[in-house]
C-alpha positions as CSV (number, residue, x, y, z in Angstrom):
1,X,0.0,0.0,0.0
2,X,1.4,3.5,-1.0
3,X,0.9,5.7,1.4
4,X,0.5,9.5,0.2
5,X,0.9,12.5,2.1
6,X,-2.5,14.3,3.1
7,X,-2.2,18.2,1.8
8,X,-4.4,20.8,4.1
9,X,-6.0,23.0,0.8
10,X,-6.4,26.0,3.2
11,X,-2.7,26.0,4.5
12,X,-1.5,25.7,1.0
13,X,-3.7,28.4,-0.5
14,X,-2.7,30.5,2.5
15,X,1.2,29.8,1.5
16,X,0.9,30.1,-2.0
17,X,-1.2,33.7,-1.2
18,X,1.9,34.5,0.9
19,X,4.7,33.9,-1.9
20,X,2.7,35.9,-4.2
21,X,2.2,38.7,-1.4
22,X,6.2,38.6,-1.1
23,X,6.9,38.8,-4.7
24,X,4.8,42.0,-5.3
25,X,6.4,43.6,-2.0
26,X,9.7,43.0,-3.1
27,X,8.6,44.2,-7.2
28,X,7.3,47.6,-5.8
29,X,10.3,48.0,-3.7
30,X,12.4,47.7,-6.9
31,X,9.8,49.9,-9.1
32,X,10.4,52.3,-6.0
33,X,14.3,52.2,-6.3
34,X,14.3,52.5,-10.0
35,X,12.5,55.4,-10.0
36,X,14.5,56.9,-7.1
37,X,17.5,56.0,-8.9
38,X,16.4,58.3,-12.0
39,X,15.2,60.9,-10.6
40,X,18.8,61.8,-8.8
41,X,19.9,62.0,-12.6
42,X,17.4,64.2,-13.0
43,X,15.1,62.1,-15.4
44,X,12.1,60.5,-15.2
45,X,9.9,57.4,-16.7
46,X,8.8,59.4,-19.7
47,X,12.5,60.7,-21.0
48,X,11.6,59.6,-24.8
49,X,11.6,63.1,-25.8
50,X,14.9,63.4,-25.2
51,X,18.1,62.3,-27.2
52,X,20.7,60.8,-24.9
53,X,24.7,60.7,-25.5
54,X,26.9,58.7,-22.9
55,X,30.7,60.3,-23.2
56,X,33.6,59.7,-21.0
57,X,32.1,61.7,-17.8
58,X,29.0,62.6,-18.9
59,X,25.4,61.1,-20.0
60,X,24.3,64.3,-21.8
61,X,20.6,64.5,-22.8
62,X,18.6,67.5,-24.9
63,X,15.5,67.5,-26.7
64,X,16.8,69.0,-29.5
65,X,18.8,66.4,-31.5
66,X,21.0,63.9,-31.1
67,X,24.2,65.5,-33.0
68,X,23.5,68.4,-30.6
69,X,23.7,65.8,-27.3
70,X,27.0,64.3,-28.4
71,X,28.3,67.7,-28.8
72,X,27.5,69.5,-25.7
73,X,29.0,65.7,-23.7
74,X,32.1,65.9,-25.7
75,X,32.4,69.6,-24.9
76,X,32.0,69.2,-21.1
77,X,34.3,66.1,-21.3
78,X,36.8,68.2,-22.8
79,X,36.0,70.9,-19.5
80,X,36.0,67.9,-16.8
81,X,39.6,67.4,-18.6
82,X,40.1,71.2,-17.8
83,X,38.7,71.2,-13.5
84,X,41.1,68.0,-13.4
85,X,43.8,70.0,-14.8
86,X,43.6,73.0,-12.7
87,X,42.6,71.4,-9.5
88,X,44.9,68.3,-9.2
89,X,45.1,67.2,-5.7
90,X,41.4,66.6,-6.4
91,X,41.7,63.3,-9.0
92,X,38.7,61.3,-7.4
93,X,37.6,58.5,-9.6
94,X,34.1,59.1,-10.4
95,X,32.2,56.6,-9.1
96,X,29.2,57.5,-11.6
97,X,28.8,60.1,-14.5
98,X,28.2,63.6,-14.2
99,X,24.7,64.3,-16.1
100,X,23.7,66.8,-17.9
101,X,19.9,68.1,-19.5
102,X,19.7,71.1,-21.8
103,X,16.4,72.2,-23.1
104,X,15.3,73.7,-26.2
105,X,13.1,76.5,-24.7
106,X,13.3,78.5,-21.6
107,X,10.3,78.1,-20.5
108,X,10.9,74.5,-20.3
109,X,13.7,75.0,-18.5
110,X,12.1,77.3,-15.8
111,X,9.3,74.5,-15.9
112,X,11.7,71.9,-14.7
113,X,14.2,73.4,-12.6
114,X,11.4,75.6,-10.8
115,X,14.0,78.7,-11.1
116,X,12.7,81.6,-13.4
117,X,15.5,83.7,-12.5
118,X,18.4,81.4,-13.7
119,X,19.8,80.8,-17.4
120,X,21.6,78.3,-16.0
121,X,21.7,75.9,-12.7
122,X,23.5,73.1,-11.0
123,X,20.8,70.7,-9.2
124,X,22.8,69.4,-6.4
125,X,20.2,67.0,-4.9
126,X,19.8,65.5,-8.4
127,X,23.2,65.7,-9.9
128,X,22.2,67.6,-12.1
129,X,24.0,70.4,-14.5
130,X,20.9,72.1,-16.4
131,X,20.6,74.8,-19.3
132,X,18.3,75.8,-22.2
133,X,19.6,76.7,-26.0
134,X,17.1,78.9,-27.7
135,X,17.9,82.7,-27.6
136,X,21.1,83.4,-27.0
137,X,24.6,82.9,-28.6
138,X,25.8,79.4,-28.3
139,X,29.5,81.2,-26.7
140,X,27.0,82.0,-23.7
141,X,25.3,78.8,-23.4
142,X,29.0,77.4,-23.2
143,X,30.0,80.4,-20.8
144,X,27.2,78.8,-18.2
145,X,28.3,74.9,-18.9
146,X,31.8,76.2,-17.9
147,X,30.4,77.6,-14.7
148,X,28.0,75.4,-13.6
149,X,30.4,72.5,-14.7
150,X,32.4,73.9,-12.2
151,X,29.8,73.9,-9.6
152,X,28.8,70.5,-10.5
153,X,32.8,69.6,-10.2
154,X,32.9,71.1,-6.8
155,X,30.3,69.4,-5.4
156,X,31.4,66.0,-6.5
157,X,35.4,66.5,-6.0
158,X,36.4,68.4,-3.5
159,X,33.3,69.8,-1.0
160,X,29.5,69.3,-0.7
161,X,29.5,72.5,1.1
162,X,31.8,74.9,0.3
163,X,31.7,78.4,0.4
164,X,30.7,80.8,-1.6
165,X,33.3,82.9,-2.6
166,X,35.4,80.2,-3.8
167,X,33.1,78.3,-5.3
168,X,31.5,81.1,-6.9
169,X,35.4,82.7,-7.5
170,X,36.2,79.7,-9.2
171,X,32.9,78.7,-11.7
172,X,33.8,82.4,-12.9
173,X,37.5,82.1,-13.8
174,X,36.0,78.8,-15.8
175,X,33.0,80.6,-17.1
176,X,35.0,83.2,-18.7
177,X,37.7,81.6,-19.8
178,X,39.0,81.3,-23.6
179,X,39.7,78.6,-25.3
180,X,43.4,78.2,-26.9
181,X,45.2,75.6,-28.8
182,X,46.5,73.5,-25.5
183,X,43.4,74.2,-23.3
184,X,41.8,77.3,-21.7
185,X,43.4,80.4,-20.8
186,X,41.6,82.1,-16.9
187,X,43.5,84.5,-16.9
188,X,40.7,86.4,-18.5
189,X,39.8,89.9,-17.0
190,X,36.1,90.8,-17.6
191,X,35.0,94.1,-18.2
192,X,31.8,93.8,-16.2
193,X,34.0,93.0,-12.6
194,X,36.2,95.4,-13.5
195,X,33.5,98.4,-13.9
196,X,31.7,96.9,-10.7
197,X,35.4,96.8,-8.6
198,X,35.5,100.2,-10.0
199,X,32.6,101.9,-8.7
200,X,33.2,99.6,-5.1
201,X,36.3,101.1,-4.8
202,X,35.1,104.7,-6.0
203,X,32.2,104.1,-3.3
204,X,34.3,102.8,-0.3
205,X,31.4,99.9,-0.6
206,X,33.8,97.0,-1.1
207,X,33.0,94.1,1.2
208,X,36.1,94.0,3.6
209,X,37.6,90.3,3.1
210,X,37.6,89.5,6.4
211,X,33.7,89.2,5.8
212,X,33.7,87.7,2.2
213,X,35.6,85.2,3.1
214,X,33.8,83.9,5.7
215,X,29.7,84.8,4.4
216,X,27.7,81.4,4.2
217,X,25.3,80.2,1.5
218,X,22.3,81.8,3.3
219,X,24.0,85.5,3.6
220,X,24.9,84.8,-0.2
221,X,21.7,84.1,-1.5
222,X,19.8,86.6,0.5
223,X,21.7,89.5,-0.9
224,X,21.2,88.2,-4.5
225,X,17.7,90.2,-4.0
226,X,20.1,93.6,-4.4
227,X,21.6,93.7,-7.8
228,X,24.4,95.7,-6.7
229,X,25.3,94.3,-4.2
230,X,24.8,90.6,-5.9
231,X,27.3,91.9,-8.6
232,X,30.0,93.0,-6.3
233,X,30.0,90.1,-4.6
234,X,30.8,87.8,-7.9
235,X,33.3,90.5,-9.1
236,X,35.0,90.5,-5.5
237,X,35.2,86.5,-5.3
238,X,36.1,86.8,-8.8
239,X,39.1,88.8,-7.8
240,X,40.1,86.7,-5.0
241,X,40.7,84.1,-6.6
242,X,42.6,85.9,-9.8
243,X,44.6,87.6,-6.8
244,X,45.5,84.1,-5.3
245,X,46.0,82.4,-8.8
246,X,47.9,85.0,-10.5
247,X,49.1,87.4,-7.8
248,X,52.7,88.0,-6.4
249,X,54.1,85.6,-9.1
250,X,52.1,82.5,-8.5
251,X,52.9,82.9,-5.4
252,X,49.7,83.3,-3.2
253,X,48.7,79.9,-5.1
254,X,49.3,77.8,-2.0
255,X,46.6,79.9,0.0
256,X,44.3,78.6,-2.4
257,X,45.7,74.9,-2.2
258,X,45.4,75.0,1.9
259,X,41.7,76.5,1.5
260,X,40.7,74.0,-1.4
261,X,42.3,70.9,1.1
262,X,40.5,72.7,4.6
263,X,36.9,72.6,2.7
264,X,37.9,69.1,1.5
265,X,38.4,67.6,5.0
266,X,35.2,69.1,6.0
267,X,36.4,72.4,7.6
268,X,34.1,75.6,8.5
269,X,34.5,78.5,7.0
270,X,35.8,80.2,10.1
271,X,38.2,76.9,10.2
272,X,39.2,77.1,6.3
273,X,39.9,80.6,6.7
274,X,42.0,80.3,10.1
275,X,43.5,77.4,8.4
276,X,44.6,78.6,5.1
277,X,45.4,82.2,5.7
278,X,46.2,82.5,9.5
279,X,48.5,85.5,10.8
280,X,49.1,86.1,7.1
281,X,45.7,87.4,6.9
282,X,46.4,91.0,6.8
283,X,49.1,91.2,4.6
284,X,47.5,89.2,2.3
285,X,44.3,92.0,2.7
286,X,46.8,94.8,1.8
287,X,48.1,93.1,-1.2
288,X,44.6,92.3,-2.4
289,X,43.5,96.0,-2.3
290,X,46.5,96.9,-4.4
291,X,45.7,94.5,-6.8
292,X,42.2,95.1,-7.1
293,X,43.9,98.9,-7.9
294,X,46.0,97.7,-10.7
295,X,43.5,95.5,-12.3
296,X,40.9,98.7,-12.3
297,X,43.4,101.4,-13.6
């Protein structure tokens, strides 16, 4: 006599009913993921409208062609070449690509980021670098790549909070740069911080270093509401960082390094200042003023 096994149908329907239960759980948690995953890349489920181009250090997408994609992602690779270059205690293997999303219209563009202000804007909490095309020269739509590239760079390389004047110093060195035969030339002067130093100087209305260097993200953004005062503060960090890259010979350039490594390790501002500059502090004021003076006359 074979004996066979008696099967209770309720506790089997009830353990078949759990599997299934388990398999949906664990299919929305992966949906849920997936979808998290693309939208810190800035992109959603319904990206078809967009044409895609994967470079080196970029995954470059606009909805305007695809020739237009691949040139933009082998122009920033080109730049990331450039922030490498110029920055190179700061050689972290990218663990994933930069991205980047350029839009046809503005309005799109102000749709998405949420920012009807900008021209141009670096999405930190998506990764993301983001511009539109249409009305304007292409030289300025590659003025704010360079910029917010930088930015972009930063964030990824060397601080996730950093201060303003350097970060700001820096993405406008890289924003007006020119390009030459063996890479890009910084040491660019533009008219429009020149004219604002000018009438700062003229005015006694500088903002004394001491302060600049040491003004947090929230002081920053809150006196972007004052167009003067939002442009001197660009042309001032602007100057800074000229002063420290080109000044006394190249010889201030190892401020820079000890500031760039202080904001790295996760210094304050107070502490990256302290840090970097020290007892040397004044001097260094002094010879800022007087090179602020030679770059305006």
């Amino acid at each position: 006599m074979i004996m066979v096994p008696s099967i209770d149908s309720t506790s089997a329907f009830n353990h078949t009913a759990s599997i299934r239960c388990i398999v949906r759980a664990c299919l929305l948690i992966g949906l849920i993921f997936y979808s998290f995953i693309l939208e810190s890349f800035g992109e959603s489920l319904n990206d078809k409208a967009f044409y895609t181009y994967e470079s080196k250090f970029y995954i470059t997408q606009s909805d305007r062609s695809e020739a237009f994609s691949k040139e933009i992602g082998l122009y920033m690779d080109m730049m990331n070449h450039e922030y490498r270059r110029r920055l190179t205690g700061f050689k972290n293997k990218l663990k994933m690509k930069f991205h980047v999303r350029i839009y046809k219209k503005k309005s799109t563009y102000h749709e998405f980021t949420g920012d009807s202000h900008s021209s141009g804007i670096f999405m930190s909490s998506k990764r993301l670098l983001c511009s539109y095309r249409r009305g304007r020269p292409k030289a300025r739509l590659l003025g704010i790549l360079r910029h917010e590239g930088f930015h972009q760079f930063m964030y990824t390389h060397i601080a996730r909070t950093s201060p303003p004047w350097i970060n700001e110093g820096f993405a406008e060195h890289f924003e007006y740069a020119v390009q030459e035969k063996n890479g890009f030339n910084l040491n660019i002067v533009p008219r429009g911080h020149v004219m604002t130093l000018k009438k700062a100087m003229k005015n006694n209305s500088l903002i004394p270093l001491s302060e600049l260097l040491i003004m947090g993200t929230d002081e920053w953004n809150n006196n972007l509401g004052n167009r003067s005062l939002s442009l001197l503060q660009y042309a001032q960090s602007w100057s800074v960082v000229h002063f420290l890259l080109y000044g006394s010979n190249g010889n201030n350039k190892s401020y820079l390094d000890k500031y760039l490594r202080a904001i790295s390790q996760g210094k304050k501002c107070d502490e990256a200042f302290e840090h970097a500059f020290g007892r040397k502090f004044d001097t260094l004021n002094q010879d800022w003023i007087l090179y602020v003076k030679e770059l305006i006359n």
